[in-house]
N, CA, C and O atoms as CSV, one atom per row, in Angstrom:
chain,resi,resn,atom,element,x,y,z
A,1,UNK,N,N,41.272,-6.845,-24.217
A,1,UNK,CA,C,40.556,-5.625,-23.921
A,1,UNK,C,C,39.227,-5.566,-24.690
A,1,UNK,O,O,38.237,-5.089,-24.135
A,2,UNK,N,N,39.171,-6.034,-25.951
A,2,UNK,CA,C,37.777,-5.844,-26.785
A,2,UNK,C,C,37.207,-6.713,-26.402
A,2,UNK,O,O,36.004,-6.519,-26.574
A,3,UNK,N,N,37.478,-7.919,-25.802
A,3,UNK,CA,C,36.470,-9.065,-24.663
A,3,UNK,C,C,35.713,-8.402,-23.801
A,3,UNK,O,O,34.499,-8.529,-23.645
A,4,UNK,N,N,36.599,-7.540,-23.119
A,4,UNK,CA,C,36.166,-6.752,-21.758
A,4,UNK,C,C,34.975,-6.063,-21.985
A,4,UNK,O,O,33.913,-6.097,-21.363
A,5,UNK,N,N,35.368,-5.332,-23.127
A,5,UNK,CA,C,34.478,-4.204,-23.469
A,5,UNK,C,C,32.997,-4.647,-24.451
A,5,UNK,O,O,32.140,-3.814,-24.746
A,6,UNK,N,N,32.924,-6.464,-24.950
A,6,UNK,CA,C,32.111,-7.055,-25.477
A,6,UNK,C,C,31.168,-7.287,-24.438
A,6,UNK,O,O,29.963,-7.244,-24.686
A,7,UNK,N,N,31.681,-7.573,-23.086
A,7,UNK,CA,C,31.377,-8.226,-22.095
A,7,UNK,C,C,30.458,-7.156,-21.042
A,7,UNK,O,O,29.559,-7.226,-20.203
A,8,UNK,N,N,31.311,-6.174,-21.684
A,8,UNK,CA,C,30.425,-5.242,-20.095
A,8,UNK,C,C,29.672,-4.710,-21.199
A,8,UNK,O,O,28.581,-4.716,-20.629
A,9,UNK,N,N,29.318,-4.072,-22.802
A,9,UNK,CA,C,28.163,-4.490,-23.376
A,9,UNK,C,C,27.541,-5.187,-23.460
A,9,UNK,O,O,26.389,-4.760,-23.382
A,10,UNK,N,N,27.613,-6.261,-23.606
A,10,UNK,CA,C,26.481,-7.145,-23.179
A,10,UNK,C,C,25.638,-7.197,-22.207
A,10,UNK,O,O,24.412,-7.197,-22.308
A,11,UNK,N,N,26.415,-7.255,-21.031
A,11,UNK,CA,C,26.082,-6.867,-19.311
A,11,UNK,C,C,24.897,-5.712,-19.456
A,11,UNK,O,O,23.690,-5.799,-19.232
A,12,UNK,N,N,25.638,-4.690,-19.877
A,12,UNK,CA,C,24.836,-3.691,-19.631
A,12,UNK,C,C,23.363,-3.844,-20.593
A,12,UNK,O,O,22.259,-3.633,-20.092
A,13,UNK,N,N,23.507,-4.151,-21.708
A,13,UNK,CA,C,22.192,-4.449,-22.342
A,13,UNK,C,C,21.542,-5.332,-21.865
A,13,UNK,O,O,20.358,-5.121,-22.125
A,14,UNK,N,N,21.731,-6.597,-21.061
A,14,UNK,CA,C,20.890,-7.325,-20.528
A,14,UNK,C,C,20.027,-6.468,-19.114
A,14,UNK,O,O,18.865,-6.443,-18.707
A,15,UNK,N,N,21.080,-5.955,-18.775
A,15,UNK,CA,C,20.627,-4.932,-17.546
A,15,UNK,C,C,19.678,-4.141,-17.764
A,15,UNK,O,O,18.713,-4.015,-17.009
A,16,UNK,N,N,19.865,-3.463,-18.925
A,16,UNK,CA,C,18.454,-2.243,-19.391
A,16,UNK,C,C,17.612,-3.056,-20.094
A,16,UNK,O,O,16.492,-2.545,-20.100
A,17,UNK,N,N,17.644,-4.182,-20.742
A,17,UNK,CA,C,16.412,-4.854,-21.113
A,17,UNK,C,C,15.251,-5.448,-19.892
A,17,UNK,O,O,14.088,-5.826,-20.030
A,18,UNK,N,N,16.374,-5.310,-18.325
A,18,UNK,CA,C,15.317,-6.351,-17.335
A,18,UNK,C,C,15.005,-4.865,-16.907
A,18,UNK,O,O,13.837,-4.872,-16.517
A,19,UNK,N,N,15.433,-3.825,-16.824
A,19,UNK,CA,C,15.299,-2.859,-16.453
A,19,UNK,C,C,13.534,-2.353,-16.672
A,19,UNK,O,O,12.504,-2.242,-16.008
A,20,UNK,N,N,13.995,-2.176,-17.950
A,20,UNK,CA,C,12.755,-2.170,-18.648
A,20,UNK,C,C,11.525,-2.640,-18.505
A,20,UNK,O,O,10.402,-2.161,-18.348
A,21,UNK,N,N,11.999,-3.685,-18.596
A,21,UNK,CA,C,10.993,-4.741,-18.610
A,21,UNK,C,C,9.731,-4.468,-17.463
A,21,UNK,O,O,8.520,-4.265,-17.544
A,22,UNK,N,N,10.593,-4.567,-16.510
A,22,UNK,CA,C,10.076,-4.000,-15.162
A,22,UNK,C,C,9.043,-2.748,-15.269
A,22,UNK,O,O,7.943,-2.624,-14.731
A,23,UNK,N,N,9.571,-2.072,-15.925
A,23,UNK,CA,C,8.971,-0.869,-15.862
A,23,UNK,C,C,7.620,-0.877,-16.810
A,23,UNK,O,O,6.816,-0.015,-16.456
A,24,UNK,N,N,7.343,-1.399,-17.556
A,24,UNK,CA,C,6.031,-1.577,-18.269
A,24,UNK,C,C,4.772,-2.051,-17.277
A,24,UNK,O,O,4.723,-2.946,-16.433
A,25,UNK,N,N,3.665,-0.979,-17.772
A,25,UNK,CA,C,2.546,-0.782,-17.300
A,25,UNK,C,C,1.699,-2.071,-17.425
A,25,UNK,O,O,1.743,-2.803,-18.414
A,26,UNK,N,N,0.749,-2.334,-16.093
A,26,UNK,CA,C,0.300,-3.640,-16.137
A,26,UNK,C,C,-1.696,-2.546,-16.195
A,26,UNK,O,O,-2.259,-2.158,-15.172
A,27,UNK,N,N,-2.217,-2.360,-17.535
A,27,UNK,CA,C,-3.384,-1.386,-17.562
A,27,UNK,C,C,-4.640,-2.214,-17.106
A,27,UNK,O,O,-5.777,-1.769,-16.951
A,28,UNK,N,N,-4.233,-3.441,-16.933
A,28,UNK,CA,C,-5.023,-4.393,-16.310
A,28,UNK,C,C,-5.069,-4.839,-14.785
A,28,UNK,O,O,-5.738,-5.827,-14.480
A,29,UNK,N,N,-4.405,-4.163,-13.878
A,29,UNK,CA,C,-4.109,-4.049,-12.819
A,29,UNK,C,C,-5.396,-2.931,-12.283
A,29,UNK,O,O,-5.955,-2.028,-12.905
A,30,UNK,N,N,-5.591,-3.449,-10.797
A,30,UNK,CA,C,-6.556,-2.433,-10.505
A,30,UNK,C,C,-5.871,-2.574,-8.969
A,30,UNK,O,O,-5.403,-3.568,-8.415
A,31,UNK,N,N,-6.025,-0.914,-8.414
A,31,UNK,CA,C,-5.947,-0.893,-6.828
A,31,UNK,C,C,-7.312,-0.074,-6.157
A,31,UNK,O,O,-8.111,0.769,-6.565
A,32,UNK,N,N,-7.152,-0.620,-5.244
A,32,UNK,CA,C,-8.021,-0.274,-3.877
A,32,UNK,C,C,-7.639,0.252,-2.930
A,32,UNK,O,O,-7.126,-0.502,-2.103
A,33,UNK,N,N,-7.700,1.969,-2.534
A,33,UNK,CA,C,-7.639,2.287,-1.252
A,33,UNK,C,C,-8.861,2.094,-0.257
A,33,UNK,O,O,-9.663,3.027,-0.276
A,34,UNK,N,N,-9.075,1.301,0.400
A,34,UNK,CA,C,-9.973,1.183,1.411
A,34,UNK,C,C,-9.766,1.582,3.054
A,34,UNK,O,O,-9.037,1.065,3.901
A,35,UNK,N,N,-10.596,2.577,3.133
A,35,UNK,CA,C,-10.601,3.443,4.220
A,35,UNK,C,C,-11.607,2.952,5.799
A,35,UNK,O,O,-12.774,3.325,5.676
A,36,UNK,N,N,-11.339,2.243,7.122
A,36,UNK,CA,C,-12.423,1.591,7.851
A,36,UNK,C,C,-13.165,2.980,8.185
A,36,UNK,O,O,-12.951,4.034,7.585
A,37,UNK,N,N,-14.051,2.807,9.219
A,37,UNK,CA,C,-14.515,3.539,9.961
A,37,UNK,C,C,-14.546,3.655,10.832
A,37,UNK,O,O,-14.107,2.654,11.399
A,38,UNK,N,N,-14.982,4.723,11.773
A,38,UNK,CA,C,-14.832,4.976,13.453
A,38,UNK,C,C,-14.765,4.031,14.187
A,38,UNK,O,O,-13.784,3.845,14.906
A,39,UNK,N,N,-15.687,3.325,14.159
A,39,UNK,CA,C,-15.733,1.896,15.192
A,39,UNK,C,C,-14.407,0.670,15.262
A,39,UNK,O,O,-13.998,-0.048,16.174
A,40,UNK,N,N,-14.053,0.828,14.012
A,40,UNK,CA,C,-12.879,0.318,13.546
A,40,UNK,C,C,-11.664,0.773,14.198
A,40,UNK,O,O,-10.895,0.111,14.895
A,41,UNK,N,N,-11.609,1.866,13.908
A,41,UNK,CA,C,-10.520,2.317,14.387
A,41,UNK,C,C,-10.424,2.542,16.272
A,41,UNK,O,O,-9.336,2.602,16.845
A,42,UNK,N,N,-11.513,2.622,16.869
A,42,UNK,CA,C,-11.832,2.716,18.018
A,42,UNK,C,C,-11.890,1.507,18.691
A,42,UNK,O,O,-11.771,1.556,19.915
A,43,UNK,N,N,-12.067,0.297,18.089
A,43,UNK,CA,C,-12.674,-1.160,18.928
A,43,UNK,C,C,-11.468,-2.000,18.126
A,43,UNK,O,O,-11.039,-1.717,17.007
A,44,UNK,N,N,-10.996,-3.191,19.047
A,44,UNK,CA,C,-10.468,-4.193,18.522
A,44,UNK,C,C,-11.438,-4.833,17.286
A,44,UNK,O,O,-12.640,-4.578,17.221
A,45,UNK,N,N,-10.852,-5.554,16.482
A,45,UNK,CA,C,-11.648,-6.081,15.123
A,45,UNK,C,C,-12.281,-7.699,15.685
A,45,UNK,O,O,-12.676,-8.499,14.837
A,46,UNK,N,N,-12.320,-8.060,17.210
A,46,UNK,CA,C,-13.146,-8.707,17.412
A,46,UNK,C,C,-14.070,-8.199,17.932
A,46,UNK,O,O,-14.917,-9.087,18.033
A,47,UNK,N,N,-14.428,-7.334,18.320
A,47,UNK,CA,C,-15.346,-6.617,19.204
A,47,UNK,C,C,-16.519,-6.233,17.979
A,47,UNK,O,O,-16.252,-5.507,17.022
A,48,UNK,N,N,-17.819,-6.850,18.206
A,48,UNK,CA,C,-19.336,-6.693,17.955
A,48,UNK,C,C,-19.463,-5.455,17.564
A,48,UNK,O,O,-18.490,-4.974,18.144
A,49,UNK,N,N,-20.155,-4.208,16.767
A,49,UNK,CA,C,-20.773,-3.392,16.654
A,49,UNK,C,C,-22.138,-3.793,17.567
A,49,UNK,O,O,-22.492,-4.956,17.375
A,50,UNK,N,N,-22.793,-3.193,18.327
A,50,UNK,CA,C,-23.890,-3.447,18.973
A,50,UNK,C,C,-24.862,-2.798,18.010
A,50,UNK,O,O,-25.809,-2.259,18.582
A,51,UNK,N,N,-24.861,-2.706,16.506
A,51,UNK,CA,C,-26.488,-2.899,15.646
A,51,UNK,C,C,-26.091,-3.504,14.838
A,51,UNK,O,O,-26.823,-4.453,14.558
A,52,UNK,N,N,-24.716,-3.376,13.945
A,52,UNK,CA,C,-24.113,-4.004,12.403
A,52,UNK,C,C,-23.209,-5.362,12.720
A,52,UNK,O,O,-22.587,-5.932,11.824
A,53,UNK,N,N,-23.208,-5.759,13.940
A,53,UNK,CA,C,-22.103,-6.809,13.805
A,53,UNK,C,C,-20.737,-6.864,14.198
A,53,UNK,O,O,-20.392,-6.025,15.031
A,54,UNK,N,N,-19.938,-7.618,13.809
A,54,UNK,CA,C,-18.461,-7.544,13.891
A,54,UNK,C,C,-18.335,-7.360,12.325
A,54,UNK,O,O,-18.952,-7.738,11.329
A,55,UNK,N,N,-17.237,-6.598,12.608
A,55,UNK,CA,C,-17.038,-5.429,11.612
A,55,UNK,C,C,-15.810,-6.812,10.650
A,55,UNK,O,O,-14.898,-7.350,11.278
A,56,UNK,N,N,-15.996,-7.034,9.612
A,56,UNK,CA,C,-14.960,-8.007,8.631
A,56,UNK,C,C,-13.839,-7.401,7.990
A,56,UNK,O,O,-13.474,-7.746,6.867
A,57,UNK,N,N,-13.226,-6.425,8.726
A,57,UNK,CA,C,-11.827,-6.150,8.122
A,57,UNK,C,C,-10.937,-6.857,7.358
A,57,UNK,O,O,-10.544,-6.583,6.224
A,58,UNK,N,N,-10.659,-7.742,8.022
A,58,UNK,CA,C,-9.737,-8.575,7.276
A,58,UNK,C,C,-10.520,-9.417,6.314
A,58,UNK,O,O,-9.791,-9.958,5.482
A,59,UNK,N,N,-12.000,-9.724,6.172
A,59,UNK,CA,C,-12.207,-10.223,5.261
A,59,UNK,C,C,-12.476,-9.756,4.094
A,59,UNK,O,O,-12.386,-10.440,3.074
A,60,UNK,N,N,-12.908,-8.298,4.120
A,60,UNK,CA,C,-12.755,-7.269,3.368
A,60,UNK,C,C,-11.953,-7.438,2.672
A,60,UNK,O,O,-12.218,-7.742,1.509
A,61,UNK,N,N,-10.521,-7.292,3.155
A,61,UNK,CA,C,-9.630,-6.935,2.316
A,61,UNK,C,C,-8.779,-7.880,1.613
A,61,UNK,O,O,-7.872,-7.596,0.830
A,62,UNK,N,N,-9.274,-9.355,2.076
A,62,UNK,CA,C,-8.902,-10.535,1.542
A,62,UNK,C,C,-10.072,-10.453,0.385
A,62,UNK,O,O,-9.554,-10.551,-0.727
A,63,UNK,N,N,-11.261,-10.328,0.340
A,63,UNK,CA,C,-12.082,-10.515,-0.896
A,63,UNK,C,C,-11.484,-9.623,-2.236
A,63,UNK,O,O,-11.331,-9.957,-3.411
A,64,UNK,N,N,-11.275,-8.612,-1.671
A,64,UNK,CA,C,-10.668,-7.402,-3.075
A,64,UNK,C,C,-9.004,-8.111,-3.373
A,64,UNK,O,O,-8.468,-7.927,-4.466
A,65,UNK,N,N,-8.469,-8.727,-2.527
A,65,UNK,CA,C,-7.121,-9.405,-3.178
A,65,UNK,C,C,-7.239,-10.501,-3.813
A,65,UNK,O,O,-6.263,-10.962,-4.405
A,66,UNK,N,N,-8.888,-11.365,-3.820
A,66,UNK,CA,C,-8.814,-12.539,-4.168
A,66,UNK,C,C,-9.434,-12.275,-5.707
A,66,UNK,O,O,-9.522,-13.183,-6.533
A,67,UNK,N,N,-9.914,-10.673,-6.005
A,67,UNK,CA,C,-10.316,-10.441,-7.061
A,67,UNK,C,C,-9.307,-9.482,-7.941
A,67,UNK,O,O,-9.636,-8.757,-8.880
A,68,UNK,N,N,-8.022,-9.665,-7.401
A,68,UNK,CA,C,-6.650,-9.283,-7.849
A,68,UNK,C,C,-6.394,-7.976,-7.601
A,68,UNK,O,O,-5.425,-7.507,-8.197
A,69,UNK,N,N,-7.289,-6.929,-6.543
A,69,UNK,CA,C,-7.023,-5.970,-6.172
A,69,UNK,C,C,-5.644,-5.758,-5.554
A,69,UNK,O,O,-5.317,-6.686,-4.813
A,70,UNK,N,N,-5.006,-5.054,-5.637
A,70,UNK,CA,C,-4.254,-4.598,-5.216
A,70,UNK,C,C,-4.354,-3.588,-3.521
A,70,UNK,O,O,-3.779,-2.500,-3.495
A,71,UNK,N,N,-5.065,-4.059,-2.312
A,71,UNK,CA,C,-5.383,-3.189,-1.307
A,71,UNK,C,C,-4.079,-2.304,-0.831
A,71,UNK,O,O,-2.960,-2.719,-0.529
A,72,UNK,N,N,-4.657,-0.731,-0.865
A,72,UNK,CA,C,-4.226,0.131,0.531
A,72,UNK,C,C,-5.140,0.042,1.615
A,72,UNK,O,O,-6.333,0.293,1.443
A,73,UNK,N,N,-4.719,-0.267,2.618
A,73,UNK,CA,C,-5.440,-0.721,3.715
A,73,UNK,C,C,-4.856,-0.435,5.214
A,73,UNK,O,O,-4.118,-1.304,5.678
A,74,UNK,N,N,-5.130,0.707,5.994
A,74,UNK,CA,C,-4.029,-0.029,7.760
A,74,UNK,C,C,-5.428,0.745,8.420
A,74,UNK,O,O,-5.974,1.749,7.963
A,75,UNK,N,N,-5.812,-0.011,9.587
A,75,UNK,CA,C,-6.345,-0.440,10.923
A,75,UNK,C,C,-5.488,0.601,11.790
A,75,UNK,O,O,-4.504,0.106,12.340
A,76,UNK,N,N,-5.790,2.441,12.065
A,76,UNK,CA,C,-5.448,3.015,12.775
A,76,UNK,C,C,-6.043,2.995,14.048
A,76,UNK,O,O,-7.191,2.719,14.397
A,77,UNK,N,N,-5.117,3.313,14.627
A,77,UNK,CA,C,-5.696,3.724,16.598
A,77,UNK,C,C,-5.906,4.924,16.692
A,77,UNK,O,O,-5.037,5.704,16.303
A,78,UNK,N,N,-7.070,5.379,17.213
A,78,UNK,CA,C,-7.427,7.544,17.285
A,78,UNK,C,C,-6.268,7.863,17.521
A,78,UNK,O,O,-5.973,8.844,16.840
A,79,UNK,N,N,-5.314,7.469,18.256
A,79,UNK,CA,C,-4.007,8.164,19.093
A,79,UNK,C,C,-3.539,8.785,18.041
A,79,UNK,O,O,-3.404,10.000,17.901
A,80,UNK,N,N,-3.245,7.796,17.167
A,80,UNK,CA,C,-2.060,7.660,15.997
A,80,UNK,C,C,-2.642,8.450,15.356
A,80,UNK,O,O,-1.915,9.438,15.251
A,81,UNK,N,N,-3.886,8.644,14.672
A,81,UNK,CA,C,-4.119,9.502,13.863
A,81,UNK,C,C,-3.836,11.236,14.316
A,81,UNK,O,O,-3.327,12.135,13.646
A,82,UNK,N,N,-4.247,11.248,15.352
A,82,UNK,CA,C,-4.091,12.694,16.665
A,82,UNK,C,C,-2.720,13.214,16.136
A,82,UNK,O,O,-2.469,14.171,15.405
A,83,UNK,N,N,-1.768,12.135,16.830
A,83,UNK,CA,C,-0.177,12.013,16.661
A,83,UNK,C,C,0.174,12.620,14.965
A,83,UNK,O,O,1.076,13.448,14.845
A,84,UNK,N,N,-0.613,12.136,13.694
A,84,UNK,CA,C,0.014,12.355,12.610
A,84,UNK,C,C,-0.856,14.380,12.128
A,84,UNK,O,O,-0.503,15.354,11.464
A,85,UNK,N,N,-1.568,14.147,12.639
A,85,UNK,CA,C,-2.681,15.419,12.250
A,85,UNK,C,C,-1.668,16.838,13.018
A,85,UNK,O,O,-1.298,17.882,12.480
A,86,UNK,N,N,-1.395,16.234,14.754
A,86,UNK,CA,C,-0.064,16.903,15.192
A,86,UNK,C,C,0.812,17.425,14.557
A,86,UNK,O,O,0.612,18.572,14.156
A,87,UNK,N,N,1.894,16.854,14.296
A,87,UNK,CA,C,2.625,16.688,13.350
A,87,UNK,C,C,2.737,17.466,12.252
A,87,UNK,O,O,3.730,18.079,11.860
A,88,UNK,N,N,1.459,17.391,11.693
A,88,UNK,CA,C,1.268,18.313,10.334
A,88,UNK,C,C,1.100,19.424,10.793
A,88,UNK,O,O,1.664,20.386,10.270
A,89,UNK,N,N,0.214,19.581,11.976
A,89,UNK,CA,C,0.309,21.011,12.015
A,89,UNK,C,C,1.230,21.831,12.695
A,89,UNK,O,O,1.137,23.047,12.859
A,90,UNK,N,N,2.225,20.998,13.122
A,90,UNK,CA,C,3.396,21.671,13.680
A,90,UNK,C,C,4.709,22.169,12.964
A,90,UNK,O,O,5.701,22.816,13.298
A,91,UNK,N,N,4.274,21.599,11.896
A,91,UNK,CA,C,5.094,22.001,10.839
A,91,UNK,C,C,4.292,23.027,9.726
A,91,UNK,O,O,4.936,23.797,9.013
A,92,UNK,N,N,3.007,22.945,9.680
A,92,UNK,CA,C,2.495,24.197,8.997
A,92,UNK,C,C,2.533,25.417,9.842
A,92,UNK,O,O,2.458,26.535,9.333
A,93,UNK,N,N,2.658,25.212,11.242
A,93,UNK,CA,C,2.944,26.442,11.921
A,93,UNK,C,C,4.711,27.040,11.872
A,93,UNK,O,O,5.142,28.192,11.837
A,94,UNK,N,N,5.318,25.922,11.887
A,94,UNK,CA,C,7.051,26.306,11.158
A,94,UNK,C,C,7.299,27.146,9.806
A,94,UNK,O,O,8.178,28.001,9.697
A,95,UNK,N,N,6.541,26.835,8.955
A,95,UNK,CA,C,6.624,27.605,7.630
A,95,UNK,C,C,5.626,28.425,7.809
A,95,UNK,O,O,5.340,29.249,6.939
């Protein structure tokens, strides 16, 4: 029985040490929310801007990861945004 009970102490202290561990702040870490714009969200990401170009989304957001950013990043469709703005306000009209 005092094996048992050596054993699942142990257990458990190895457990809250990885626990832990985990949980320590990396203050050297940096993130990026990056937000596209209209055209973006309106045109496939091959499709030209007719004055600025084709718009580099994805290279965008590969440059800020290659400089250890951490990206928030998603490529909405107007619909979807409509759909979530909906949503909210159908429930601010509930309460």
């Amino acid at each position: 029985m005092k094996k048992l009970i050596k054993t699942l102490a142990f257990s458990f202290s190895i457990l809250f040490y990885i626990a832990g561990y985990s949980q320590i702040k990396n203050e050297n870490q940096r993130y990026i929310f990056f937000f596209h714009n209209k055209f973006v969200e309106e045109n496939d990401l091959n499709v030209a801007h007719p004055e600025y170009g084709k718009a580099e989304y994805n290279e965008i957001l590969e440059s800020y990861r290659k400089d250890n950013f951490i990206v928030f990043s998603e490529k909405e469709r107007k619909i979807q945004m409509l759909s979530i703005m909906h949503k909210k306000l159908q429930n601010r009209l509930k309460h």
